[in-house]
C-alpha positions in Angstrom: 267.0 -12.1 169.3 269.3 -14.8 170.8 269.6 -18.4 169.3 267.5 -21.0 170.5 267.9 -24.0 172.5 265.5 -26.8 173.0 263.9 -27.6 176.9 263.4 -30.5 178.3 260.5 -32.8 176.7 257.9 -33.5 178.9 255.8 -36.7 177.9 252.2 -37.4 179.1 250.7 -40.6 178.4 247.3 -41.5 177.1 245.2 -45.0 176.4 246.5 -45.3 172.7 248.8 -42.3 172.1 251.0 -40.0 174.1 250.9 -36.0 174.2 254.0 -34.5 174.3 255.5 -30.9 174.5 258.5 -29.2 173.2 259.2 -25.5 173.9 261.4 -23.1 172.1 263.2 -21.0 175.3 263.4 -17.6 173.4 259.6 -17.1 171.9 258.5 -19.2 175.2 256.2 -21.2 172.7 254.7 -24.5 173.3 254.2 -27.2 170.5 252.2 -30.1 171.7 253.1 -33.0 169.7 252.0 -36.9 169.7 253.7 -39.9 168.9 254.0 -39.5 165.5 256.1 -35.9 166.0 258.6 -37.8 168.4 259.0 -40.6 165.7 259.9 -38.0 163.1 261.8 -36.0 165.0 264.1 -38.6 166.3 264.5 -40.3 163.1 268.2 -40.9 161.6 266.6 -42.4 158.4 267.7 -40.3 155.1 264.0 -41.0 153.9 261.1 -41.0 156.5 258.3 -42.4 155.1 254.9 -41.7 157.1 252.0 -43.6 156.0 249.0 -43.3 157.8 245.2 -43.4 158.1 242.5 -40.5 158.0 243.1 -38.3 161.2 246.6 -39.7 162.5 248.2 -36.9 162.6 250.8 -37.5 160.2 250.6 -34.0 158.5 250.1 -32.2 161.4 253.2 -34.0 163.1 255.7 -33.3 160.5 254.4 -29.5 159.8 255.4 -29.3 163.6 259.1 -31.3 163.0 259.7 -28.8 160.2 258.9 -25.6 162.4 260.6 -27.0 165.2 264.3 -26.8 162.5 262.5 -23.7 161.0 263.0 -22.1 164.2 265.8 -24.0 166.0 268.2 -24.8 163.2 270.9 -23.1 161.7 271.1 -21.7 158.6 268.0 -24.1 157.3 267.1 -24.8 153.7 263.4 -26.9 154.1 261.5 -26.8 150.6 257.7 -28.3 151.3 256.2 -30.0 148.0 252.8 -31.3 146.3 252.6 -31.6 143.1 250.6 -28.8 142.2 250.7 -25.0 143.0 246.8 -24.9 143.7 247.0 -27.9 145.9 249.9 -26.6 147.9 248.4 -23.3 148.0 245.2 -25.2 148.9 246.5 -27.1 152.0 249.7 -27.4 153.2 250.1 -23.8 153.0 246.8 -23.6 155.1 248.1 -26.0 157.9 251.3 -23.7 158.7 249.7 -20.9 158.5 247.3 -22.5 161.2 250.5 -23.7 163.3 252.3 -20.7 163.5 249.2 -18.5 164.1 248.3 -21.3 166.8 251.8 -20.7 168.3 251.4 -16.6 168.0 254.8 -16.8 166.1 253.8 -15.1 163.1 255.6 -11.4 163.7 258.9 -13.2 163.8 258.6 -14.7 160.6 259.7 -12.4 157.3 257.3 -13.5 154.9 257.4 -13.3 151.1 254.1 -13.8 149.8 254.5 -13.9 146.0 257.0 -16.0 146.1 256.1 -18.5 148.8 259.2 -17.9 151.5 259.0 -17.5 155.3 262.2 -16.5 156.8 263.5 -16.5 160.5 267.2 -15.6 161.6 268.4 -17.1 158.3 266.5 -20.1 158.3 264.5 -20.3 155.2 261.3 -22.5 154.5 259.9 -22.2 150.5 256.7 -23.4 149.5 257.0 -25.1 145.9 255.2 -27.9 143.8 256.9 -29.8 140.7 254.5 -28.5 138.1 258.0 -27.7 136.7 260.5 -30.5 137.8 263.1 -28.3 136.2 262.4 -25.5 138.9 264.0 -28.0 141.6 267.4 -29.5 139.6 268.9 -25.9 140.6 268.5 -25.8 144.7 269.9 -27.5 147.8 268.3 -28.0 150.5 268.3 -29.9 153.9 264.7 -31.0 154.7 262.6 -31.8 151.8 258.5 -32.3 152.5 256.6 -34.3 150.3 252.8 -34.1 150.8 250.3 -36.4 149.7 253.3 -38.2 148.4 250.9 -40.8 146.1 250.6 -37.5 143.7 254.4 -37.6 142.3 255.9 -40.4 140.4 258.9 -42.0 141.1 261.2 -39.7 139.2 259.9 -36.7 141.0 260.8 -38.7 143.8 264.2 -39.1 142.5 264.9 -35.4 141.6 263.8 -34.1 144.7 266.1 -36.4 146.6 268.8 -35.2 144.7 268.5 -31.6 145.8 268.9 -32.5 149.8 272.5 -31.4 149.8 272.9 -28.3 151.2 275.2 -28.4 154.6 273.9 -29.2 157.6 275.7 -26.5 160.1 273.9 -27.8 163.3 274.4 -31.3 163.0 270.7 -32.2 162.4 270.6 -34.5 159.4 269.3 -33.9 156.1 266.4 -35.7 155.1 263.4 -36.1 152.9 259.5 -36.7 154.2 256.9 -38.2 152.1 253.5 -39.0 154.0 250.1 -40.1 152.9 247.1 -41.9 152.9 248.5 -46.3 151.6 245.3 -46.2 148.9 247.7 -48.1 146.2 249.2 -51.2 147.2 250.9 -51.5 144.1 252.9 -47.4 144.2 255.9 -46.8 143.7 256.0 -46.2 147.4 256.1 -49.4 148.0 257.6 -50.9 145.5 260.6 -49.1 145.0 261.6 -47.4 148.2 260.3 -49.5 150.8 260.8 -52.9 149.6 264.0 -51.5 148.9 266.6 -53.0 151.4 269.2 -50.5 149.8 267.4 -47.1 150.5 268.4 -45.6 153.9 264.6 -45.6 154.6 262.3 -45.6 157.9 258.3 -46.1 157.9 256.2 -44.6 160.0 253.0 -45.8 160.7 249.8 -44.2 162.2 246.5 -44.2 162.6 243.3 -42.6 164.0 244.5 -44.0 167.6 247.6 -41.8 167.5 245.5 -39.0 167.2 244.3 -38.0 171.3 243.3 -34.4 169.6 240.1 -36.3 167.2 236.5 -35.3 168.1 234.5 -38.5 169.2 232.0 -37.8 166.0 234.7 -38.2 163.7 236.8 -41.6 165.5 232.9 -43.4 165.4 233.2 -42.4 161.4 236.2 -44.1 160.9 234.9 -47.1 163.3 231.8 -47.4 161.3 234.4 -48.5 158.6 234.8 -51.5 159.8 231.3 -52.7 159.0 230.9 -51.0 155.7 234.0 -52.0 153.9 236.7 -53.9 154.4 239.2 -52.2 152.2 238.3 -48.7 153.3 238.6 -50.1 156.7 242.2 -51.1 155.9 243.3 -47.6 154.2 241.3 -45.2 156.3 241.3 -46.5 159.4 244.4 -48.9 160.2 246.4 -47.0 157.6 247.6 -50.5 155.8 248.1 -50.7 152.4 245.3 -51.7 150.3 243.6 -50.9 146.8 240.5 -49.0 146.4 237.6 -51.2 144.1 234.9 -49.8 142.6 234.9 -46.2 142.4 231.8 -44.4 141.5 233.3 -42.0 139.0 236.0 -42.3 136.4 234.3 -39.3 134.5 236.6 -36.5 135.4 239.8 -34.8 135.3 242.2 -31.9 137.2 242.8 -28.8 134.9 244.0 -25.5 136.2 241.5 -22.9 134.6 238.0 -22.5 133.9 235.8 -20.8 131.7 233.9 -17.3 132.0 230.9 -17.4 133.4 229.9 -15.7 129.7 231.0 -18.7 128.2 229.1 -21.3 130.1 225.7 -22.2 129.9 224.4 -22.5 133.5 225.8 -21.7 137.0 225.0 -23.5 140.4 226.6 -23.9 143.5 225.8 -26.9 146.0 226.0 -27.1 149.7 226.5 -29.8 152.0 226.3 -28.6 156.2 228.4 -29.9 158.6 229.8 -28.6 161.9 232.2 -31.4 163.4 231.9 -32.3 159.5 232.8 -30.0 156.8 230.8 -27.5 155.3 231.3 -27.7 151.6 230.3 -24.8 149.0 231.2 -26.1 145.3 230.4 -24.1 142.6 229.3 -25.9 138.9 229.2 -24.5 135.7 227.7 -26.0 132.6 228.7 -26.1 128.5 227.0 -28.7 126.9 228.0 -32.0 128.5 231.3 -30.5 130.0 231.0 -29.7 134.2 233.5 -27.2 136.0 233.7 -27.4 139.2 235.3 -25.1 141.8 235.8 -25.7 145.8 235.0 -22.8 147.1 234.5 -23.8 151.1 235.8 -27.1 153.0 235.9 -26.1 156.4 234.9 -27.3 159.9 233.4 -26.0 162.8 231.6 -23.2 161.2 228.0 -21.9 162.7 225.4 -21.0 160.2 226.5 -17.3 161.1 230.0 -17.9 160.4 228.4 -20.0 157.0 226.7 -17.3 155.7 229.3 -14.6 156.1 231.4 -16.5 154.2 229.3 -16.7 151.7 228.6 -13.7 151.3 232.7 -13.3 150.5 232.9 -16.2 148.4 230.1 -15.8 146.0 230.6 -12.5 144.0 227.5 -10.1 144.4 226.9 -10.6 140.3 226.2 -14.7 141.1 223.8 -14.2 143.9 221.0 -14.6 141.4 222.5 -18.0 140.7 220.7 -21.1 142.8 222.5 -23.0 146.3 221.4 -26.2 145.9 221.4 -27.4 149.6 221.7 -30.3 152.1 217.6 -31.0 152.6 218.2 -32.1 156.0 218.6 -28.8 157.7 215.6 -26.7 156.5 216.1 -23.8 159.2 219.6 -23.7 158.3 218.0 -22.8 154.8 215.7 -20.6 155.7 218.3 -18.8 157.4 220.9 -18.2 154.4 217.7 -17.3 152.5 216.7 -14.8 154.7 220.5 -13.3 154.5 219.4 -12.6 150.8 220.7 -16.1 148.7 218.4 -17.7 146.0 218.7 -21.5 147.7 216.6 -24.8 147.6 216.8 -28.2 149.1 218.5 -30.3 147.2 217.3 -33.9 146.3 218.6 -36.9 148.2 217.8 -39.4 146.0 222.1 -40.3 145.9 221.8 -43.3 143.4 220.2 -41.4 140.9 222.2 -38.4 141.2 225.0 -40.4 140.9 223.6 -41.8 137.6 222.8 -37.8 136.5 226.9 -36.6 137.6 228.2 -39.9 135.5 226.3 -37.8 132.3 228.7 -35.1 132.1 232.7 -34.7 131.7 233.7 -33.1 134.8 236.6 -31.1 135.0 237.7 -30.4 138.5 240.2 -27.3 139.3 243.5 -28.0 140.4 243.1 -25.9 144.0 239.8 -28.2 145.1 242.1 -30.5 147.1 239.3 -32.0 148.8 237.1 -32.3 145.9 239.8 -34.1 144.3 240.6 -36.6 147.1 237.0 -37.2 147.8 236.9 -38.4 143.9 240.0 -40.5 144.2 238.1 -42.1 146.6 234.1 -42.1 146.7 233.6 -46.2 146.3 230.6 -48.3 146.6 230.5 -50.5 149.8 231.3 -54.1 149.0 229.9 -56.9 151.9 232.4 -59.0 153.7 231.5 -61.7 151.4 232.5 -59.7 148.6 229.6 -58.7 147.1 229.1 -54.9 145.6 226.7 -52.8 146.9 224.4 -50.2 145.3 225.4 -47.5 148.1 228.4 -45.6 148.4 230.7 -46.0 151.0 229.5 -42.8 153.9 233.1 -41.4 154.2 234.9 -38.8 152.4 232.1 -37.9 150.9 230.8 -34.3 151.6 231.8 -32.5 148.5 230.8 -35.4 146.3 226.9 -34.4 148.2 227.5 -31.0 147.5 228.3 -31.7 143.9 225.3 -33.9 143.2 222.6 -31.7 145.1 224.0 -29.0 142.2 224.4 -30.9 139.1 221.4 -33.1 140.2 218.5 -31.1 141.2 219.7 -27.9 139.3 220.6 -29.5 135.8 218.4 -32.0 135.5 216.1 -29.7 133.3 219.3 -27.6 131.6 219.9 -25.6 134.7 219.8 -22.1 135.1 220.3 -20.1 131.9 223.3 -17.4 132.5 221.8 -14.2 131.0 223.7 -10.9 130.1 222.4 -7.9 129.8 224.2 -5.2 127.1 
């Protein structure tokens, strides 16, 4: 297979962004590519910051810069980061699997999947988190991904910027890529790199509006933001810096096991429907006042059909007999996964007393439910322009934190469902 070279780029543009397309001469593939991936591909910068809103792009854009090297370069080192194994594995992992599938590139690629590494014509891309900073201190490399940036501190920062030293033998430049959401005006981020004038450092900025790909449901959601909170409006939508106020829960934690299901007192699963929204499946487990939950589905654009056959792969056939506490707003949707043979229920809406009933327990969340996690970091009550705190919670990123409420609300308010064993 002969080495590539890049065509010519042919721009198209929109009202608020551009579409763009690179292709790749010998796999005659086709990335389209907005704004955003022309920034970070053109970038000289040492450090390329991208901070942005929900649905700019951002990740999507620099997944696409690194395949473009991945497949272009020569002799390419490119490590992509989060801070965690189950988070990477959870979704970054995810999104290039989606790309190169997307591009039909997949046979080319020599993939080792215990150990994380794709491989193409002796460019190398290895999937990693610094759960072990020591791991990194003995590799090179030449790109260096940082996802969800805000998770690492500064001197995770620091190591990995050290490793970006392996040669360049195509005369693309080493660098190092953080990008995230700006939910902490006061990070490290900020403070240290960019206010930095001594760090060889570009920003990036994006929002929604750099996005031409974003269903018209989910750009109205972000909009909506402007009138139900300010500082949400700032983060999520304008992708400025800001500082989340008044989150709803400070009652949890991230840990990387859980407990048997002998162990445990109760099990419950909640689900929250969507279709341009995510369908969320969260499974909760009970011991006392301690609550373990589990992701099990985050996913768009699934019919009930596709719903329930997933279901009937995530839920073992031993925890059918446990209760779905579901979204009460689609009762045929209901009836349908009970006629497919689950034990399910609507779920409560009452959200400020199931609130109060979630705030009752430790929860312990598992490391891999990314969205779970991010959806915590963030569920907030509103606050008025004047100020004033609200007793309703902000209505974004907030679809697993329904899913978890209809469980541990409706299905735990009288002890739950007792786990029985039979010898």
């Amino acid at each position: 297979m002969g080495r590539r070279s890049r065509a010519e780029l042919a721009r198209k543009t929109t009202s608020s962004a551009y579409s763009e397309t690179t292709q790749t001469e010998t796999l005659n593939k086709t990335i389209q590519g907005t704004r955003i991936f022309y920034a970070n591909q053109s970038a000289k910068n040492f450090v390329i910051v991208n901070r942005g809103g929900a649905g700019s792009g951002k990740s999507h854009a620099v997944a696409q810069v690194i395949l473009d090297d991945f497949f272009n370069g020569i002799e390419k080192k490119i490590l992509i980061l989060r801070k965690s194994l189950p988070a990477l594995r959870q979704s970054t992992l995810i999104l290039m699997n989606q790309l190169i599938n997307d591009l039909g590139v997949r046979n080319h690629i020599i993939e080792e999947k215990v150990h994380l590494n794709w491989y193409y014509e002796g460019n190398l891309i290895h999937f990693g988190s610094l759960d072990d900073p020591e791991k990194l201190k003995s590799s090179e490399w030449n790109k260096i991904w940082m996802e969800e940036a805000t998770e690492f501190t500064f001197d995770d920062f620091k190591i990995a910027k050290l490793r970006v030293r392996a040669p360049s033998k195509d005369g693309r430049p080493n660098n190092i890529t953080l990008s995230f959401n700006p939910i902490d005006e006061f990070h490290w981020i900020k403070e240290k790199l960019l206010n930095d004038p001594t760090q060889d450092c570009v920003e990036i900025v994006s929002t929604y509006l750099d996005n031409p790909f974003l269903p018209a449901q989910y750009i109205e959601q972000l909009e909506s933001l402007r009138e139900q909170d300010p500082v949400f409006w700032q983060i999520y939508a304008k992708g400025q810096w800001g500082k989340l106020e008044n989150l709803i829960y400070k009652n949890w934690d991230i840990i990387d096991w859980e407990p048997p299901v002998s162990l445990v007192e109760s099990v419950l699963y909640g689900l929250d429907f969507g279709y341009n929204d995510p369908s969320v499946l969260v499974r909760v487990m009970r011991k006392g006042k301690d609550i373990y939950e589990r992701q099990l589905l985050y996913q768009s654009k699934l019919t009930n059909a596709d719903l329930i056959e997933r279901m009937h792969r995530l839920i073992p056939q031993e925890e059918k007999r446990f209760m779905i506490y579901a979204d009460a707003a689609e009762p045929d949707r209901i009836m349908e996964i009970r006629r497919a043979g689950f034990r399910i229920k609507e779920a409560s809406k009452n959200i400020l007393d199931g609130i109060d009933q979630v705030k009752r327990y430790n929860v312990h969340i598992h490391a891999d439910s990314t969205d779970i996690i991010k959806e915590k970091r963030a569920y907030s009550w509103r606050k008025d322009r004047n100020g004033n705190i609200l007793d309703v919670p902000v209505d974004f990123l907030n679809h697993a934190m329904d899913a978890e409420r209809y469980a541990i609300y409706s299905g735990m308010r009288g002890g739950g469902i007792k786990v029985r064993f039979i010898n």
